[in-house]
C-alpha positions, 0 to 999 in steps of 0.5 A: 503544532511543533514535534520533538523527537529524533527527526528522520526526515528522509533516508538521508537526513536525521536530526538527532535532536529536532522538530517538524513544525505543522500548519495546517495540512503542510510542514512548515519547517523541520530542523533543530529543536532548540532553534524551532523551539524559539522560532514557534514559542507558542506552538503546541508540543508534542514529543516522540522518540522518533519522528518519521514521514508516514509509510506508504503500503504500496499495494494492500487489500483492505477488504480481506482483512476479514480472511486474515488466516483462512487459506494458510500453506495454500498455493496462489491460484487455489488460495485465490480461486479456493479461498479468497474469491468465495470469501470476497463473493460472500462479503455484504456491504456491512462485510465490506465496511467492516472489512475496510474499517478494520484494515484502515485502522490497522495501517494507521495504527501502525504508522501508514498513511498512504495507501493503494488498495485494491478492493473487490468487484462490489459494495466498494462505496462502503470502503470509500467512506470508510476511507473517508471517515478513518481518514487515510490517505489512499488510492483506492479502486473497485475490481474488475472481473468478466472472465473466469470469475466465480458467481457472485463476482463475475461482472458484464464488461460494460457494466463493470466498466461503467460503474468504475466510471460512476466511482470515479466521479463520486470519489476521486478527489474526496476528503480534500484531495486524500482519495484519490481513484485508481482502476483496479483490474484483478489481473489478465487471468480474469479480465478480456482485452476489452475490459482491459482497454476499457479501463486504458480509456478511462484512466486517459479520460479522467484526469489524475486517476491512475490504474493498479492492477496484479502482474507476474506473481506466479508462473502458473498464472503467466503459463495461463495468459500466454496460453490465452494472449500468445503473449508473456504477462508484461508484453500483454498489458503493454499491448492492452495499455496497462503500463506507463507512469500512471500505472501500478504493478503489483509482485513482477515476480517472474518477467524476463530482459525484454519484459523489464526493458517495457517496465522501465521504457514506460515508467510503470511502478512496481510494487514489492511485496515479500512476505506475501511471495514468500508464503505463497511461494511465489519466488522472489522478485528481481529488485535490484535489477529493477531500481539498477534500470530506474524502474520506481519501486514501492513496498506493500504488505498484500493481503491479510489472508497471504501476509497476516498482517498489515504492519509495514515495519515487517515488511520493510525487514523482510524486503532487504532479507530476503534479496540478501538470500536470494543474491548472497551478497549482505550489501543487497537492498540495504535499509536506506534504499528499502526505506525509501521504498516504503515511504517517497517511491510508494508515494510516487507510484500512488501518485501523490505529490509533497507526500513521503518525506519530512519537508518543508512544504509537503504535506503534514504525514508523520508517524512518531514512535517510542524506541523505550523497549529492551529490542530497541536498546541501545539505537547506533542507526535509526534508519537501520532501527526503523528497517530492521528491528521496529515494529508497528505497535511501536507506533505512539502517533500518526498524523495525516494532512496535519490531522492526528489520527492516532495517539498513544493507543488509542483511534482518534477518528472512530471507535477501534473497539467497535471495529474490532467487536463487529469484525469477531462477530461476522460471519466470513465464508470458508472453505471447507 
């Protein structure tokens, strides 16, 4: 298949007039037109305005798509504890399956092709499949929860910790290497030092799976781990095992000099997740400092019930927003830097390789998207256009390991309409 369109093959490369050539699941080659146009005279032709490597949600939670809206002006722990856990608890393993399926077609359709998702303590087999099915590339992963946590999510430590193991085995790797596992503890506030060790020793244990889990997002929930540890949030998952380079944090909203210094001495990823920080009031997390010390940095979206949306276009705007109020400095966090936060650092934090760019090579991820639009006209920059001023249902195709998932409006892989009519129709608990 050959691809025309304006090529942005990474923050630095835009080929006004281009094309990315796909065999199979890679890119064979990328550059002018015309040239790739003579080169592969017998490929099938496709055009978009735009041609862009696939975005990658750095931290989501597929399984509340189906809360989206019902714990609005809330704060975090009441959100979480009030609202989200009661809900998850009541999910069957139909609610997990559709609450998965809705939430994939909703990243595909608006041009994610990697994701990290952090799903619930049970039925996590129907968010796999579905994963498989929808065709998503992901690292995904079951929550562990033995302390603190309300009925019907509470779990025994080595149970928890053995199913997690039974997952491992049944899902990572799937769909030719797509799936890939990542453990996937709540967050300190609800999990023992047993359990947290436990899933150090499984990650170390099992080749490749990485571990993702929350940290830092808010102060009441750092006053709650030093009261429990005598430890401030990153200081205790250090000392747990929960950081280095297979490791995903995600918010790190509120850490202090010595906690950054672990961050960026072990290579641990952080996830940046603004529209969800600010509707919970959260604060705002100190990006800057963050890429200053080479600490890896990817964008996510969060949850439907704290963002509302799952389109990473928005989110792209609202990351460089907001650290140009925070520091008052409009030169802060500019589209070239947040775009590669959202597509080649979200994919090293997932730990995906030849993923987040439009290379020769990598692997066939590729998004096209229409630019025919009043808030589209006129284009001076396309990267400033993609961070600034596009939307996901600007998308028109996505494309993941060479397989066209999505296409002028309409799922390829699975009936949207089905999804989104079984979505309407289940019943989610909520608070009163």
């Amino acid at each position: 298949m050959l691809l025309e369109g304006t090529v942005v093959a990474d923050a630095d490369t835009v080929i006004d007039d281009g094309a990315v050539v796909v065999e199979g699941d890679r890119i064979a080659a990328v550059g002018d037109r015309s040239e790739l146009a003579e080169r592969y005279p017998d490929r099938e032709r496709r055009r978009y305005d735009v041609l862009a490597p696939g975005i990658v949600g750095g931290h989501v939670h597929s399984v509340q798509s189906l809360g989206r809206g019902i714990a609005d002006d809330t704060a975090l722990l009441d959100w979480l504890f009030e609202y989200v856990l009661p809900m998850e608890a009541d999910l069957d393993a139909d609610g997990m399956r559709i609450a998965a399926e809705l939430g994939y077609a909703e990243l595909i359709e608006s041009g994610v092709t990697t994701v990290i998702d952090h799903l619930s303590v049970r039925h996590a087999d129907e968010a796999f499949e579905a994963a498989s099915r929808i065709g998503i590339r992901g690292r995904i992963g079951k929550v562990l929860m033995d302390k603190d946590a309300p009925d019907g999510l509470a779990e025994d430590t080595d149970a928890a910790l053995a199913e997690s193991e039974r997952l491992i085995e049944e899902y990572h790797g799937a769909n030719d290497g797509r799936i890939g596992y990542a453990l996937t503890p709540r967050f300190a506030v609800s999990c023992t030092e047993a359990c947290l060790r436990g899933v150090r020793e499984l990650a170390d244990a099992h080749d490749g799976v990485r571990i993702h889990t929350h940290a830092s997002e808010n102060r009441d929930e750092i006053a709650q781990v030093e009261a429990d540890t005598g430890m401030r949030n990153i200081h205790w998952l250090d000392e747990v095992g929960l950081t280095g380079e297979d490791v995903v944090l995600a918010h790190c909203v509120w850490t202090d000099e010595s906690e950054r210094e672990v961050l960026a001495e072990t290579g641990t990823h952080v996830t940046y997740c603004p529209s969800s920080n600010m509707k919970l009031a959260s604060g705002v997390a100190p990006i800057p400092d963050y890429l200053d010390r080479g600490i890896n940095v990817a964008l996510g979206n969060d949850g439907p019930p704290c963002n509302n949306t799952l389109d990473p276009f928005t989110e792209m705007r609202q990351a460089s927003l907001l650290q140009k109020v925070e520091d008052l400095d409009p030169t802060t966090l500019p589209a070239r830097t947040v775009f590669e936060m959202a597509t080649v650092n979200g994919a090293t934090a997932a730990g995906f390789e030849g993923v987040g760019r439009l290379e020769p090579g990598w692997k066939a991820d590729v998004v096209g998207l229409r630019t025919d639009l009043t808030r589209a006209t006129p284009i001076h920059d396309v990267l400033s256009h993609l961070v600034f001023a596009a939307h996901g249902d600007d998308v028109a195709f996505t494309m993941v390991d060479g397989e066209v998932l999505y296409e002028d409006g309409d799922h390829v892989a699975v009936d949207a309409d089905r999804i989104r009519r079984e979505a309407d129709e289940y019943e989610v608990s909520v608070a009163d």
